[in-house]
N, C-alpha and C positions, 0 to 999 in steps of 0.2 A: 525292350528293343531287341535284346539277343535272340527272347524267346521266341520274337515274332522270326527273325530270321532264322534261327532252327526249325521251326514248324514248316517255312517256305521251302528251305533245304530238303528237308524229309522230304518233302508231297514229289521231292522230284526225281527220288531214287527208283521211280519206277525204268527207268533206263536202264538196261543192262552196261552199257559203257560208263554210264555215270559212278555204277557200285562199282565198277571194275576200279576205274581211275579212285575211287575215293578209300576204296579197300590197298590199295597201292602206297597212297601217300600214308594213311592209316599204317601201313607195314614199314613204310620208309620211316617215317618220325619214333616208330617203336610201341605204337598202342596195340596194335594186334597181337594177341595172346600167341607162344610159338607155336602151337601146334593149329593155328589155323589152316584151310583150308581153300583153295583160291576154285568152289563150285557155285554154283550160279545161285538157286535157290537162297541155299547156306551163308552165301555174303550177301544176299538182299536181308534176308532175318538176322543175321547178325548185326547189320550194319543199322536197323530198323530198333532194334533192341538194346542198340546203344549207340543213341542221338548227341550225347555228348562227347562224341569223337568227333565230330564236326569241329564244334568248338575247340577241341584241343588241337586237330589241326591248324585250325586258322592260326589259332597262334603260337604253334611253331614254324607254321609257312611264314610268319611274321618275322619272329625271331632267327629265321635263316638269312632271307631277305634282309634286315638289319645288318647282321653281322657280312652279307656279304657286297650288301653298300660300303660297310666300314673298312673293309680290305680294299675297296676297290677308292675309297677316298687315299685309305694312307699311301697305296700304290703312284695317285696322284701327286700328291703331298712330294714323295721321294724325287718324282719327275720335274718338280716346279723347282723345290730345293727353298730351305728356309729365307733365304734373304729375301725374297720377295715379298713374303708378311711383315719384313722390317722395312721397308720403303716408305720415308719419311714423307713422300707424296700423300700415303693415304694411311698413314697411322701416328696416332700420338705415341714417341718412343720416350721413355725413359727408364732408368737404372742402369748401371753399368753396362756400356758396348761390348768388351770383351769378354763378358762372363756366359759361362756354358750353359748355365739355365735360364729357359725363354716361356716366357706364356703371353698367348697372343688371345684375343678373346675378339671374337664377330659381334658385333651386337646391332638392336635398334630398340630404342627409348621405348617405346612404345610396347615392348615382347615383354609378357609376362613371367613366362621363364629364364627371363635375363636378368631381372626382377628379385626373382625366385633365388638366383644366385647372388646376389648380391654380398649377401652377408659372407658367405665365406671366399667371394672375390677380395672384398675391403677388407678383410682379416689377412688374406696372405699376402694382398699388398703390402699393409703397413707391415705387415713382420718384416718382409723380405724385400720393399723398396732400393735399399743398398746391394741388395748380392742378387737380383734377377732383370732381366732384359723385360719389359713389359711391353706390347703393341696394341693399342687400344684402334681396331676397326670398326668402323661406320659401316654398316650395311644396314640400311633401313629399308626393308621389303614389308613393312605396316602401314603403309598409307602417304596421304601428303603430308599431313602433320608429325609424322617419323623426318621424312625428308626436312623438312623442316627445322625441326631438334638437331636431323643430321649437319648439315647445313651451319647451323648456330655453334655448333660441338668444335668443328672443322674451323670455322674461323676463330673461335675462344683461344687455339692454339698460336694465334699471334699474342698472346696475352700468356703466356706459357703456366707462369704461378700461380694462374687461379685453374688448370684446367680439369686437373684432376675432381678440384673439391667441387667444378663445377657439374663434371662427368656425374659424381656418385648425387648430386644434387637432383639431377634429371633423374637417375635411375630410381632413386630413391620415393622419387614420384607414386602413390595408391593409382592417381587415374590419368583418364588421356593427358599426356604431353603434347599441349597445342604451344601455338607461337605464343600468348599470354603466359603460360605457364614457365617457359623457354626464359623472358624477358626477365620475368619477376627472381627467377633460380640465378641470373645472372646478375642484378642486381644485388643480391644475396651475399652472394661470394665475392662479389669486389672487383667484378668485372667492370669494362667502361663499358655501360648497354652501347650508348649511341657509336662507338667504336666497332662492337660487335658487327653493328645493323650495317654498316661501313663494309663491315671485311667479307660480312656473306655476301655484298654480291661479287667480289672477286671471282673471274672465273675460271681460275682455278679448285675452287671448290665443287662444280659440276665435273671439270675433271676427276677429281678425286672420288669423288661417288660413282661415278662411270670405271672406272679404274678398280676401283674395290672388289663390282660387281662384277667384271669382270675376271677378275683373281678369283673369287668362289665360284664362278662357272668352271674354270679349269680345274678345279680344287675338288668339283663337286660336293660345293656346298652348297647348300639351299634353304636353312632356315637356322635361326638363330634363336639361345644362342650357339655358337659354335666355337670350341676352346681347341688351340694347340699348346698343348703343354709339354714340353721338352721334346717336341718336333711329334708326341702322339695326339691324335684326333678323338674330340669326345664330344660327338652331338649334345644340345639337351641342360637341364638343371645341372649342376655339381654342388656338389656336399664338401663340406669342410673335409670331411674325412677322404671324400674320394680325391679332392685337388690335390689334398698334403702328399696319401699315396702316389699318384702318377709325376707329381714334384718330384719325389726322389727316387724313380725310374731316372737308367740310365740312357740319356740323350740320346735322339736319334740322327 
């Protein structure tokens, strides 16, 4: 797939503007040797003779883009102000209220990379249940069947002592988390089902989903999962290794 998209690229360096702008970013990101030369001929064969600067472009244009999504989330972040990811409306809270370390984590049952983290979420859980603020959000942007889980999740919390085991239950899920699947996880853990089926249609739990999504629109977030950890932003998988480090970063 790359290669085919490299070969499309090449055929269309015949543009004088197009070598110009691609010799530019090429000089911007730092792949251009110094002593190049910004002549017309010389940046078409150059640039013609080394097709893999395309690619290396791409992904530093990538990885600029990235990093200046993530200033401009945590910029957001600062403007919102943490209590609003504690708002018992649309998060399951627990561990100590006054303590200065927080991890709020975005999730939807159905995300693979939410998943993916799991194991080293439920590890710093259970260490650190006593001494961290934890905010568990619903954001299900996977489909009906997400809403669904979300939904079930949101009302489990009338039932407060099963939610947790009920949470890593769903997560812990290989494949789709439908309503069957939902039902049976909650059965599991010691939930009342037919109490559950009861509380999801309260509606305040469409509030709360509406609410959430709302909070990561201003937050600019947009997919999950999405961790705040002691008030910093980290799209994406996390690693035992990376949570523990940004854990004892000092609060922001």
């Amino acid at each position: 797939m790359i290669g085919q998209w490299k070969i499309a690229l090449v055929g269309m360096l015949g543009g004088a503007a197009l070598a110009l702008a691609l010799l530019f970013c090429a000089a911007t990101f730092g792949l251009m040797p110094h002593n190049a030369t910004l002549e017309g001929k010389a940046i078409r064969a150059y640039l013609l003779s080394h097709p893999e600067l395309i690619i290396d472009m791409q992904v530093a244009l990538q990885e600029q883009e990235a990093e200046t999504t993530q200033r401009e989330q945590q910029a957001a972040l600062r403007k919102i102000g943490m209590k609003a990811f504690f708002d018992p409306r649309i998060a399951f809270l627990t561990g100590p209220a006054n303590t200065k370390t927080t991890f709020v984590e975005f999730f939807d049952y159905n995300c693979p990379y939410c998943r993916a983290s799991l194991p080293a979420v439920k590890k710093y859980y259970e260490a650190h249940k006593h001494d961290t603020r934890f905010s568990f959000i619903e954001f299900p942007i996977k489909g009906p069947n997400s809403i669904v889980a979300a939904r079930a999740s949101l009302a489990a919390r009338k039932q407060p002592e099963h939610y947790i085991d009920f949470h890593f239950a769903l997560m812990n899920e290989e494949g789709m988390v439908t309503e069957g699947t939902v039902f049976a996880d909650a059965a599991k853990v010691g939930l009342n089902v037919a109490k559950l089926k009861a509380d999801m249609n309260d509606p305040a739990i469409d509030s709360a989903i509406d609410i959430a999504h709302k909070l990561a629109l201003r937050a600019k977030i947009d997919g999950t999962p999405t961790f705040l950890m002691n008030g910093r932003l980290h799209p994406g998988v996390v690693s035992e290794t990376e949570l523990a480090d940004m854990m004892k970063a000092k609060p922001v």
